[in-house]
Residue, then its C-alpha position, 0 to 999 in steps of 0.5 A: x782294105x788290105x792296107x789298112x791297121x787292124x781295128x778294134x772290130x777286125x781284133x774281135x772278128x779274129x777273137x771270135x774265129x778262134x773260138x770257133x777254131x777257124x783257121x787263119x786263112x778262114x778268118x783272114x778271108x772274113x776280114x778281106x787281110x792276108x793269112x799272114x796279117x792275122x798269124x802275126x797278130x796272134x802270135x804277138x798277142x799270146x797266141x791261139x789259146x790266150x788271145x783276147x780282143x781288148x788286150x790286144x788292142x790295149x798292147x798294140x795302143x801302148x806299143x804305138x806311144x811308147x815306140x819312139x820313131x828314130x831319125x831317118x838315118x838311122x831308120x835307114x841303117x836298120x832298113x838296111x841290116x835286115x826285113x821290115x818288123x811284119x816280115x820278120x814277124x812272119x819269119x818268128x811265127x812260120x820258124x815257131x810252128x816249125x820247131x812245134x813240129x819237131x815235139x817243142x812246147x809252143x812257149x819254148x819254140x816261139x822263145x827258140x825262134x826269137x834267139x834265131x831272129x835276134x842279131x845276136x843270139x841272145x836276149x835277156x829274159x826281160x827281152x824275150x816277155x817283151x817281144x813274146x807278149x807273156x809273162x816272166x814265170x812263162x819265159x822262166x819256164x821255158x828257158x829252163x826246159x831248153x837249157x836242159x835239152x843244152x839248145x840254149x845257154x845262161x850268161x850275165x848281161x854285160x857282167x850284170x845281174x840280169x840273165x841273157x840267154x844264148x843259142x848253143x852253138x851246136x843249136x841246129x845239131x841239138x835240135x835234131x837230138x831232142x827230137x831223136x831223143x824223143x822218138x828213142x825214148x818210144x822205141x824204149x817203151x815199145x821194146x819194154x812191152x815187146x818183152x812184157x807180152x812176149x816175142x810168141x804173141x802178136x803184140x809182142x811182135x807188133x811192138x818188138x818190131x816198132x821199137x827196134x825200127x825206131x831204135x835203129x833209125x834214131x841211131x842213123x839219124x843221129x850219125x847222120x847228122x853229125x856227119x853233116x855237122x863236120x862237114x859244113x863245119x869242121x867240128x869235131x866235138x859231136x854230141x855222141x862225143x860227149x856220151x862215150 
């Protein structure tokens, strides 16, 4: 039944869908479960290219003892600030696959994602291995990639030793740059090999005129952006700021 927890044999029919590169939707359709049921439980579990069986039914039976179930006033309370754990499980997964889109390692997206969901906007780096289910090299590896694209930002947790990370600010507006940057740096290498076959050949042409429409839209994007970075928040201090 829909209901019902995942089993042991659902987690291995959902291990060998993956082998055989089945979509979500498909392999839900063999286990009678919604595709969302399926999406999070990969997700939770290291995802597509790392998810085993019996690791994750080990996690799930750890996570289940070791989850204290608070009283019911406060289970309430936090009913009341926000969705139900499967919901914004779901939310984590469909922002992640998002954030893929627009040119982000999965790792540094699901990590992106995890900050967004949080209350907060932070978590420390213990945090984040424990709600992405990988390791610290992993999370350490990630969270210097996003620092040097300014999306995140390191601080102390409460004045201690431990690192905690934090969402810029400017998030939204950086991740449309890193994604413009990316397409820059393409429009960079077609104008270098317009120049290396020459304007006369048809190649030349070909790239010269890739590479000025991707130069010139990045530009308009960016502008664009910061236009409606200021007006829904009264910011000034833009990304192009920075550069002049």
């Amino acid at each position: 039944m829909p209901g019902r927890r995942l089993t042991r044999a659902d987690r291995q029919q959902i291990a060998a869908g993956l082998a055989q590169r089945l979509s979500y939707a498909d392999i839900a359709r063999r286990l009678n479960r919604p595709s969302s049921t399926v999406s999070r439980e990969v997700a939770r579990n290291g995802g597509s290219a790392r998810y085993r069986a019996e690791l994750a039914q080990l996690a799930t039976t750890h996570r289940a003892r070791r989850r204290p179930r608070p009283p019911a006033p406060v289970q309430r309370t936090i009913e009341q600030l926000g969705p139900d754990p499967d919901a914004t499980a779901a939310f984590v997964t469909d922002l992640t696959s998002a954030l893929v889109e627009t040119g982000l390692p999965r790792t540094a997206a699901r990590v992106m994602a995890c900050l967004f969901a949080s209350e907060s906007g932070s978590r420390t780096a213990v945090e984040l291995a424990q709600h992405l289910q990988v390791s610290a090299a992993t999370i350490s590896h990630a969270v210097r990639l996003l620092e040097r694209q300014d999306l995140i930002r390191r601080g102390r947790d409460d004045g201690g030793r431990r690192h905690r990370y934090f969402l810029d600010d400017k998030a939204g507006l950086r991740t449309v740059a890193a994604s413009v940057a990316a397409n820059q740096r393409l429009a960079a290498a077609a104008l270098r090999g317009a120049e290396l076959f020459g304007a006369e050949t048809t190649a030349g042409s070909r790239l010269a005129l890739a590479g000025g429409f991707l130069e010139r839209l990045g530009d308009d994007l960016i502008r664009s952006a910061e236009k409606h970075w200021r007006d829904m928040v009264g910011d000034a201090d833009t990304l192009t700021s920075h550069a002049e």
